[in-house]
Backbone as JSON Lines, residues from 0, in Angstrom:
{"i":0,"aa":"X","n":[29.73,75.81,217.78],"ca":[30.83,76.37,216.99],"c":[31.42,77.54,217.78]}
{"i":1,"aa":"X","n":[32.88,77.78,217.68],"ca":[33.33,78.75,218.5],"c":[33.3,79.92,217.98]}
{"i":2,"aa":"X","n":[33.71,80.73,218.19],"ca":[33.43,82.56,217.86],"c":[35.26,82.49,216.93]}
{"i":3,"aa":"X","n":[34.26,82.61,214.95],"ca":[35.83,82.93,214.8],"c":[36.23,84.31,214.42]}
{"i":4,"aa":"X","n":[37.18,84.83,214.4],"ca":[37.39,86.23,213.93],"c":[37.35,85.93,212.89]}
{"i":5,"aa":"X","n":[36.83,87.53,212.2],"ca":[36.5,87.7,211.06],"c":[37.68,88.59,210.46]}
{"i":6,"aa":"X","n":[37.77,88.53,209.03],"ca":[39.53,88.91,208.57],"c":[39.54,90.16,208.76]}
{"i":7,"aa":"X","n":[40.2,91.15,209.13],"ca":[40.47,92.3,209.24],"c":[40.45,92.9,207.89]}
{"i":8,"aa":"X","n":[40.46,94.2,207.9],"ca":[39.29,95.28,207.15],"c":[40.28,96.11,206.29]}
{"i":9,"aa":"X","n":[40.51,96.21,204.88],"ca":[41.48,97.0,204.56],"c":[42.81,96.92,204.67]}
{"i":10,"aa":"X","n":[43.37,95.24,204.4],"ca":[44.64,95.33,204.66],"c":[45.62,95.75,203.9]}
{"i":11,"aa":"X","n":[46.62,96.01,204.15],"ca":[47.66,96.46,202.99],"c":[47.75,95.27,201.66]}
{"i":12,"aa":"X","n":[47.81,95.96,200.55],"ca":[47.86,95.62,199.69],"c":[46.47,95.24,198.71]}
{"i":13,"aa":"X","n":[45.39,95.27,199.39],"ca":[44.33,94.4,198.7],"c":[43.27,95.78,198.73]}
{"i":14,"aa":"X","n":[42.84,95.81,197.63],"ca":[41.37,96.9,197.43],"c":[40.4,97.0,198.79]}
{"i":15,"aa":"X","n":[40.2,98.2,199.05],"ca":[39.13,98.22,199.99],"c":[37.52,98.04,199.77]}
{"i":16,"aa":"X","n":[36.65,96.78,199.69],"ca":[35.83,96.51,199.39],"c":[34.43,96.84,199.67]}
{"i":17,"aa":"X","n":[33.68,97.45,199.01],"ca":[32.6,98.1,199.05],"c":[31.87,97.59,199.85]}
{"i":18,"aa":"X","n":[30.84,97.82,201.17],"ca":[29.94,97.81,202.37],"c":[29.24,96.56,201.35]}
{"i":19,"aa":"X","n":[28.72,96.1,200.82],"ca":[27.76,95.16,199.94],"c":[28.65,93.5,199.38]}
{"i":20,"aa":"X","n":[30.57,94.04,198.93],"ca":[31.13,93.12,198.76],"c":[31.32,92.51,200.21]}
{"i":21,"aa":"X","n":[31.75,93.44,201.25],"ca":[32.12,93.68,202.37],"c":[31.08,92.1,202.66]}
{"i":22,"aa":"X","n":[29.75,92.63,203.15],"ca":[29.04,91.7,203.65],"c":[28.81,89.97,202.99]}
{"i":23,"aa":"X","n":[29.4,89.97,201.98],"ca":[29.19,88.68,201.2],"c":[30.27,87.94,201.03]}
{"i":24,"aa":"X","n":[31.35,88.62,201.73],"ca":[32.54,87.89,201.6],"c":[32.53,87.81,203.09]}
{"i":25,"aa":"X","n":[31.58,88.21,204.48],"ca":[31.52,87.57,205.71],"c":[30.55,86.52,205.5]}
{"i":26,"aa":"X","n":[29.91,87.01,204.79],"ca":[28.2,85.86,204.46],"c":[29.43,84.09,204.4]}
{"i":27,"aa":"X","n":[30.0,84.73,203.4],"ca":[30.99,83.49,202.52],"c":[31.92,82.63,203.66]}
{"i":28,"aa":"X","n":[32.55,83.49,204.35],"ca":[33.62,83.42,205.13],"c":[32.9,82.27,206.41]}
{"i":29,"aa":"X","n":[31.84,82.82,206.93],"ca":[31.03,82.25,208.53],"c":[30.23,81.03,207.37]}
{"i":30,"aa":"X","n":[29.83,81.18,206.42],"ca":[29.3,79.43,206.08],"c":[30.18,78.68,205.89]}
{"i":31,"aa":"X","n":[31.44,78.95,204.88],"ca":[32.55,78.31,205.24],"c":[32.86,77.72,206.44]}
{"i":32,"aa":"X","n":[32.9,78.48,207.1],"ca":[33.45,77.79,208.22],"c":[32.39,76.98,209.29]}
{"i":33,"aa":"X","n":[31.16,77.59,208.82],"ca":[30.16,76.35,209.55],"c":[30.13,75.09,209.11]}
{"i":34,"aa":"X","n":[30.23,75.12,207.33],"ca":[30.4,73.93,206.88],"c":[31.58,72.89,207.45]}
{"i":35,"aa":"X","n":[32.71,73.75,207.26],"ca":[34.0,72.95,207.48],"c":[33.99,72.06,208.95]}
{"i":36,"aa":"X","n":[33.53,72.66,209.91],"ca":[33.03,72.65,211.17],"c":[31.88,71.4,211.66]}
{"i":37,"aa":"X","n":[31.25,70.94,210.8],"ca":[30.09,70.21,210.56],"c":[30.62,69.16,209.98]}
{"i":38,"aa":"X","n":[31.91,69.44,209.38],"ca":[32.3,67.89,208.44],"c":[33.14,67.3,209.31]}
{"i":39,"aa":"X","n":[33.15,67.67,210.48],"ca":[34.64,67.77,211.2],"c":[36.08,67.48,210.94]}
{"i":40,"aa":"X","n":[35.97,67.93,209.67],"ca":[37.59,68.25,209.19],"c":[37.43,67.49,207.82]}
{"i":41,"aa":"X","n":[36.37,66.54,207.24],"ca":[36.4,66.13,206.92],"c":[36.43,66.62,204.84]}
{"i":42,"aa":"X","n":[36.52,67.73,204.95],"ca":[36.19,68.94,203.89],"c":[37.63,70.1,204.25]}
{"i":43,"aa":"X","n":[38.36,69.5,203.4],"ca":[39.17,71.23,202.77],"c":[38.7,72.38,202.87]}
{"i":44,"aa":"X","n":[38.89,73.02,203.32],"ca":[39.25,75.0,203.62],"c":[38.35,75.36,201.94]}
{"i":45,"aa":"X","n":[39.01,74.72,201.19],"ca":[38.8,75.11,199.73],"c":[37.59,74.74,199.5]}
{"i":46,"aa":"X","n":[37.46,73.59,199.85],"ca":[35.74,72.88,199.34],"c":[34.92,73.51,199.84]}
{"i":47,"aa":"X","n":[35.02,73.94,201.5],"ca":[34.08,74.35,202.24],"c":[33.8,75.89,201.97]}
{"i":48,"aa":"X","n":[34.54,76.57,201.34],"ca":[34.08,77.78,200.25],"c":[33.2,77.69,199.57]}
{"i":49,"aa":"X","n":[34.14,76.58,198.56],"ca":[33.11,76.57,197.69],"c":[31.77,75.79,197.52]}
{"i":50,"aa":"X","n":[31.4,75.24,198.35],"ca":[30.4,74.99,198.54],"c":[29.27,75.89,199.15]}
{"i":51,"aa":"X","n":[29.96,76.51,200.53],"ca":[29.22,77.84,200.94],"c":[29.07,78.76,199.64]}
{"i":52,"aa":"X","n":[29.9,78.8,198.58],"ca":[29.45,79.86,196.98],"c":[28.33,79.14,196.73]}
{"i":53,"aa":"X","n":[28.06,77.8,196.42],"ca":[27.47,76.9,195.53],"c":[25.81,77.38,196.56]}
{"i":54,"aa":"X","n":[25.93,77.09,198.1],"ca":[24.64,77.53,198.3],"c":[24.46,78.96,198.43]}
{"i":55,"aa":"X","n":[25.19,79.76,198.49],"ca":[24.55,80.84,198.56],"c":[24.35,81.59,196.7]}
{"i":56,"aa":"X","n":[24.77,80.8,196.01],"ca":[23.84,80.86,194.77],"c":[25.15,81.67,193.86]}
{"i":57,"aa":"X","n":[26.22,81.5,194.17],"ca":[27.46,82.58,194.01],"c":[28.63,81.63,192.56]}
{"i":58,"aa":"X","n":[28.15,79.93,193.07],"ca":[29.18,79.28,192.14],"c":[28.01,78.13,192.1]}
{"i":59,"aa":"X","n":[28.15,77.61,190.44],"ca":[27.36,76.96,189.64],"c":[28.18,75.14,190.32]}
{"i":60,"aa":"X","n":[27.19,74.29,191.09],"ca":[27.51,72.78,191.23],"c":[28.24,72.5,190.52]}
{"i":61,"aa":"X","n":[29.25,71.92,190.79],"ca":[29.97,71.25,189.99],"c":[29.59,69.9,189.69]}
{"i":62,"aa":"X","n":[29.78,68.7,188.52],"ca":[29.36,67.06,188.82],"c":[30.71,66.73,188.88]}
{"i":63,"aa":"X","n":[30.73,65.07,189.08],"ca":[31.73,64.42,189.21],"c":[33.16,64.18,188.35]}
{"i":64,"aa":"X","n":[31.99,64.75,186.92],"ca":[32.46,64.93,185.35],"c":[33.41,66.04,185.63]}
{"i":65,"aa":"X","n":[33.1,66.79,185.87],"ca":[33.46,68.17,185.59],"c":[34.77,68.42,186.33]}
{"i":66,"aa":"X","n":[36.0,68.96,185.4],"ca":[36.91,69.07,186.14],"c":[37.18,70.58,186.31]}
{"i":67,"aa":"X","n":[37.8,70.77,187.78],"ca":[37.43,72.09,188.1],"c":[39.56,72.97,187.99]}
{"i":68,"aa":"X","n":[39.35,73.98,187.93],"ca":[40.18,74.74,187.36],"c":[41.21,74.64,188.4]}
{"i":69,"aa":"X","n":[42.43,74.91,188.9],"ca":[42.94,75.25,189.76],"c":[44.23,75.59,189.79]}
């Protein structure tokens, strides 16, 4: 996997996020993108979030049933 940048820090307009949110939204960000990376394309930007939520214990599995909000 290649080296991706990570989003820049405090941008205009958006809350500056506490050292603890800080780290869990890189936690979020680098599985994302390992996942996405692994499917080779085969997984949405979106899925591959939320799935990196789903394992890191952040968003509840969804089933097949279940329709999701959007």
């Amino acid at each position: 996997m290649g080296d991706w940048p990570l989003p820049s820090r405090g941008r205009k307009g958006r809350p500056k996020l506490t050292a603890e949110q800080q780290e869990l939204a890189d936690d979020l960000h680098v599985r994302a993108l390992a996942i996405r990376a692994a499917s080779d394309g085969e997984l949405s930007i979106r899925d591959a979030v939320r799935l990196a939520a789903v394992q890191l214990g952040l968003e509840a599995p969804q089933t097949d049933t279940e329709e999701s909000v959007e």
